[in-house]
N, C-alpha and C positions, 0 to 999 in steps of 0.2 A: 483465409476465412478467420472471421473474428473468433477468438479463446474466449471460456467464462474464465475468471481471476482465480475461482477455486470451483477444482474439477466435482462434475456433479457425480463420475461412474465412482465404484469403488466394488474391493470384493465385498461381499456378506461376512459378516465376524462370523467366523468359526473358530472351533476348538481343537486345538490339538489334545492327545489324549497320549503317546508313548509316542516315542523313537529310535527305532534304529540304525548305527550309520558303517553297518559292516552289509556284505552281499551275501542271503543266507545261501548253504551247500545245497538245499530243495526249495523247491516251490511250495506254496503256502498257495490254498484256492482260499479265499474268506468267506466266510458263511454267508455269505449273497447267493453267492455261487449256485448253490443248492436251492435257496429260495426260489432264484429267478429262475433256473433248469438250464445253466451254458451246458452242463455235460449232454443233455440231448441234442441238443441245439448244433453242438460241436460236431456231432455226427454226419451235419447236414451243410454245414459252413460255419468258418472262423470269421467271417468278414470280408474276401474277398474280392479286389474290383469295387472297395468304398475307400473314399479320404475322407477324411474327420481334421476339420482346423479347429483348433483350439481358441479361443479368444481369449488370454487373460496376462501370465503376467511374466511364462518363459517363452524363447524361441529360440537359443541355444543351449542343447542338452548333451550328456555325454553318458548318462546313465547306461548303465548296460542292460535294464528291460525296456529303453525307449531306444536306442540307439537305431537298431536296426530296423524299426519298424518307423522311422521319420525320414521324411521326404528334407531333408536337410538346406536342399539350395534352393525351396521356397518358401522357406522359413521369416519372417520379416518385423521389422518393430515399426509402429507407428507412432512413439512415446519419444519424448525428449531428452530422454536418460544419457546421462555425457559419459556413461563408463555401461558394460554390458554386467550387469548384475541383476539377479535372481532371489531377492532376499528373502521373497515372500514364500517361494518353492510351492508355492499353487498351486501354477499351470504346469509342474513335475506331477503331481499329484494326481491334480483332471484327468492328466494324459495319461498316465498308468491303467485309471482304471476302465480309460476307452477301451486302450490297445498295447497295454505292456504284454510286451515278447512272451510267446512260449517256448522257453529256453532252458526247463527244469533249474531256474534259479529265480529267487524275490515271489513276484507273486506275478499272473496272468489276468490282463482284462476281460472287458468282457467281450470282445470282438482282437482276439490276438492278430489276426491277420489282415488287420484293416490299416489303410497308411494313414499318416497323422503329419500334419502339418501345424506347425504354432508357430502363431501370431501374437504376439507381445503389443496390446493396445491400453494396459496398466502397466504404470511404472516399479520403480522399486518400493516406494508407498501402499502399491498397492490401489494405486487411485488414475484416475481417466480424464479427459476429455471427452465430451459426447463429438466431437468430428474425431478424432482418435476412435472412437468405436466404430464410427459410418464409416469409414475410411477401411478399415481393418473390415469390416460385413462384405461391403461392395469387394474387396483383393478376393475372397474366397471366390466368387463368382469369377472376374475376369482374368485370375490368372491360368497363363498358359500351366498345365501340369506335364509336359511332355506325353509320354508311355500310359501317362496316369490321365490324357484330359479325357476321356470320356466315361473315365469313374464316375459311380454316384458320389454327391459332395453333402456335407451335412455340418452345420457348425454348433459347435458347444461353446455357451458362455454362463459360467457361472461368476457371474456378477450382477449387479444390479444397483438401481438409483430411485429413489422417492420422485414422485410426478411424473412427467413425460418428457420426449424429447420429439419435436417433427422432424428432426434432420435422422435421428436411429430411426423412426417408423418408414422413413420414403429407402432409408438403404433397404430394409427387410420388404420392403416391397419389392424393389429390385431385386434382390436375388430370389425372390420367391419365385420371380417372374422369368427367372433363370433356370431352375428347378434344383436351387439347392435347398435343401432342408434347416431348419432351426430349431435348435431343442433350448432351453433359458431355465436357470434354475426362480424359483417362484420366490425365495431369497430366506432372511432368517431374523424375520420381523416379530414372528408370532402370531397367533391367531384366537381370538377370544370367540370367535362363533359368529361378530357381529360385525366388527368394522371391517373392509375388506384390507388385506394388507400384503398383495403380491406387487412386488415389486417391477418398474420398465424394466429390460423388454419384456420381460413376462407377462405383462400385460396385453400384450398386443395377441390377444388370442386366434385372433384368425391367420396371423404370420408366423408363429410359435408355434412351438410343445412346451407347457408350463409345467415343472415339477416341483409337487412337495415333497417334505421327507417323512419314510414312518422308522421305526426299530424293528429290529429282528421278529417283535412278537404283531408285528404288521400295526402296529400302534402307531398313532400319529405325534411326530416328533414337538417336546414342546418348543423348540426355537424354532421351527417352519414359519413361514406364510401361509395365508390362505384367502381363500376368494373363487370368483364366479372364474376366474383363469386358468383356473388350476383341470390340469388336463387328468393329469397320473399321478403318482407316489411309487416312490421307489427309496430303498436302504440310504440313511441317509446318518446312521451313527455307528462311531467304533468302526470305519469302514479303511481300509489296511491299502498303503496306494505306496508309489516314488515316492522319495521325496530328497532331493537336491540332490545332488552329482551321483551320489552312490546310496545313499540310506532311504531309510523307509519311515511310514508313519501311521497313524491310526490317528483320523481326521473325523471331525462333524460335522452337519451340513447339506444345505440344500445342493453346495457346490460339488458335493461327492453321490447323493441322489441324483444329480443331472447328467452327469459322463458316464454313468452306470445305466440311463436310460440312452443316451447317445450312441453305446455301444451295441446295447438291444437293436436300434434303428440299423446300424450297420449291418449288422445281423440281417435282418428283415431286409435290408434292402440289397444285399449281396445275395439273398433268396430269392425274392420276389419283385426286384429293379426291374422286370421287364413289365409287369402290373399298375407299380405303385411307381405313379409319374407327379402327383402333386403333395404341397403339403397337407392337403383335408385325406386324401388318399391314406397317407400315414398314419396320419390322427386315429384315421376311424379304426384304423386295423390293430393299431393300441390297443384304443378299449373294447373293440369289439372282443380282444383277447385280456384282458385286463380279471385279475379277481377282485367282484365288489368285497368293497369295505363301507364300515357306516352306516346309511341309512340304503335303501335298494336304490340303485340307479347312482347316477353323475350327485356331486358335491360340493360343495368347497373346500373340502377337508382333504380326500382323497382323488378327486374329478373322476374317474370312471374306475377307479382301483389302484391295486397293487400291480404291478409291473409284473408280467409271467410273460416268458418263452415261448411253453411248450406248442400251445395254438397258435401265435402268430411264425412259429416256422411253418409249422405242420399245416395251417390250414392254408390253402390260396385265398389272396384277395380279392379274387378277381371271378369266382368258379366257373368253369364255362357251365352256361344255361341248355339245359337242354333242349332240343331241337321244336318250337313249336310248330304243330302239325296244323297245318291251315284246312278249316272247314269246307266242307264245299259251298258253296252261294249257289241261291235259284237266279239267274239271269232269265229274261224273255227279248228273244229280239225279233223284228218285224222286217221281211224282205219284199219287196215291192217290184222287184224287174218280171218283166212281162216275159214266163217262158210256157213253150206248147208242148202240151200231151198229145199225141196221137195215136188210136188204133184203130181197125175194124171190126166192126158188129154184124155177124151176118153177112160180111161181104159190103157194109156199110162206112164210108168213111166218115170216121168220129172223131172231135180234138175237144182241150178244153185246154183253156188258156189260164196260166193262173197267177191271177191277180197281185195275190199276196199272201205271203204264208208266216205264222207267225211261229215262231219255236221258243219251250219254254227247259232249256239245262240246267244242270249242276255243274258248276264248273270253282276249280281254286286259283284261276289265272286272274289276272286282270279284267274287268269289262268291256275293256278296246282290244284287248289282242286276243280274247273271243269272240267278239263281233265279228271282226276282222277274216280270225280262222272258219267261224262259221259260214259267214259270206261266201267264203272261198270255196266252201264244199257246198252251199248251196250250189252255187252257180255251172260246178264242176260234175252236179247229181245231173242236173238239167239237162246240160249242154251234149251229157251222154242218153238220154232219154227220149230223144227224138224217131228212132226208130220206132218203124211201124209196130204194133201190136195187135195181135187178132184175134178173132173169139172171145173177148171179154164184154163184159158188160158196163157202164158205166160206173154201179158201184163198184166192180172190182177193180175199175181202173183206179178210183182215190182209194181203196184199201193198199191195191199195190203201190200206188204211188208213196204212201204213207210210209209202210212198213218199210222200203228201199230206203228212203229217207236216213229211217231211221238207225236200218243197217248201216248205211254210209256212215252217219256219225258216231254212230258206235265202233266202227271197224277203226277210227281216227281219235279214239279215246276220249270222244265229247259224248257225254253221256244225255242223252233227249229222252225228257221224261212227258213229254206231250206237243203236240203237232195240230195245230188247227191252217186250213187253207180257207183263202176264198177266191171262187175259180170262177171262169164265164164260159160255159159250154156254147155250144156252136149257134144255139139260137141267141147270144149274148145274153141269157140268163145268167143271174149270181147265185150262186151255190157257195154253200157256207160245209164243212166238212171240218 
């Protein structure tokens, strides 16, 4: 496959803000924590039964809050790097705050118990190939994960690229098509209100989850992107992650807003995977849980809100509906087989033959398979109605007739709300009853 000469992906400029490179004696939760609610969340699942592939710029790690929680021998670079280096310590970062270890040391993501797979499709630059990325999208989907293949699979990439790419839109179809999930950070453009400026993939809104970033006081960050893409918002400053072999950092960034919603999803779908089977499935259970920001409803600034927990663990996606109760329906049906009445009158033999009888139910079955059952017990009332009868009159013979009828199908839980015959007495008159 032909290369552009200079790679179009790259990470989003972000900021570093502190560093540390010793491993603290406690764990540090970061004030996210709290905003988004893991401690409840925690209660219900850590993540597990999710992988999370990283797309960005590690995929060999040794930290000790990633170590244990990477899938290590599907780890893979799709970048031309001639020596294995991590200069950028990014993709340490992303990773930390999907799924760094709860270990009582550094700090805990947001899905501690979710496996994490990195994929190295940005070099030591920092910079990509768009088949480098399609290449890297598509391995999430087809690889074998042993123990792990029938995990839910869900990729974070925080990166992004000005314009578009068709070779990254047909991979995100493909794995859509697969049923793994994609979260993209919306990038670190800026956003004036007017011009749209979220960054490919994030763009691709119906194959994404696009996130901007806000601050702690749920304010919208000013290096975000924004636009009609934008799904969610979630912490995207001063946000406390890995960062290279052993130390830590406090990063800015859409790329730190996006693994902090990636992890959410993990959450969510270690809850709720047996519900939520696509990615609009996702989406919607985001915002439907999301707290608005801004103006009411969806944005460009924040797309359905701030990024919250509590209801998308708690509530089902899926609720079962409750049972509806099917009305009864008036059917009328018309039988036509020629059967005989007979008694005597006086010592008189009398018959009437009846022509056709019309019956008008309430029934909640089908109209053929009450037809059907009707028919059945017509023919079954008759067939036992041949015997003589005596001492009656003609009127009582269609009262009785009627009324047995109507026993019959009541006794068979068809309920007969009126009963017209038309019979031919022995002089071949037609009597209407």
């Amino acid at each position: 496959m032909t290369e552009h000469k200079i790679p179009l992906i790259s990470l989003p400029p972000y900021k570093i803000n502190d560093l540390s490179f010793s491993t603290m004696s406690g764990q540090v939760k970061d004030y996210w924590h709290d905003l988004i609610g893991t401690t409840d969340a925690f209660k219900q699942t850590k993540g597990v039964g999710v992988v999370a592939f990283v797309l960005d710029t590690a995929y060999k790690v040794t930290h000790p809050d990633l170590y244990d929680n990477v899938l290590h021998e599907y780890c893979v670079t799709f970048t031309d790097d001639k020596v294995d280096n991590n200069n950028q310590k990014h993709g340490d970062h992303v990773a930390g705050l999907i799924a760094g270890t709860d270990n009582n040391i550094g700090i805990i993501g947001v899905a501690p118990a979710t496996k994490l797979v990195l994929v190295r499709c940005l070099n030591g630059n920092g910079q990509g190939y768009e088949n480098w990325i399609a290449d890297a999208i598509k391995y999430c989907a087809d690889v074998d994960l042993g123990e792990h293949n029938n995990d839910k699979r869900i990729i974070n990439m925080s990166l992004g690229m000005s314009g578009t790419s068709r070779l990254i839109e047909n991979a995100l179809k493909y794995v859509n098509s697969k049923g793994v999930f994609v979260v993209c950070a919306a990038g670190n453009s800026g956003y004036d209100g007017k011009r749209d400026s979220v960054n490919a993939p994030a763009i691709y809104d119906d194959l994404v989850i696009s996130v901007s970033s806000i601050n702690e006081k749920d304010q919208f960050s000013d290096f975000s992107s924004g636009g009609v893409a934008v799904d969610i918002a979630a912490y995207g400053e001063n946000i406390y992650s890995t960062y290279g072999d052993y130390g830590y950092a406090s990063l800015d960034g859409t790329s730190m807003a996006t693994p902090i919603v990636t992890g959410a999803c993990a959450l969510i779908l270690s809850k709720w995977g047996d519900v939520i089977n696509t990615h609009r499935d996702l989406e919607i259970h985001l915002k439907n849980n999301a707290k608005d920001l801004g103006i009411s409803g969806e944005d460009n600034y924040f797309g359905a809100g701030a990024l919250k927990l509590e209801g998308a663990i708690k509530n089902n996606p899926n609720p079962i509906e409750p049972p509806i109760i099917e009305q009864p329906k008036l059917f009328k049906f018309a039988f036509s087989d020629l059967r005989t009445i007979k008694w005597k009158d006086n010592g008189t033999n009398n018959y009437i033959k009846v022509k056709e009888i019309v019956l008008s139910i309430n029934a909640t079955e089908k109209a053929e398979s009450v037809y059907d059952n009707m028919k059945e017990k017509y023919l079954e009332f008759f067939d036992g109605s041949v015997a003589e009868l005596n001492n009656v009159d003609f009127h009582e013979i269609l009262h009785l007739t009627v009324d047995n009828l109507t026993k019959h199908f009541s006794d068979r839980n068809l309920q007969v709300d009126f009963i017209s015959m038309k019979c031919y007495d022995n002089k071949k008159r037609i009597i209407l009853f």
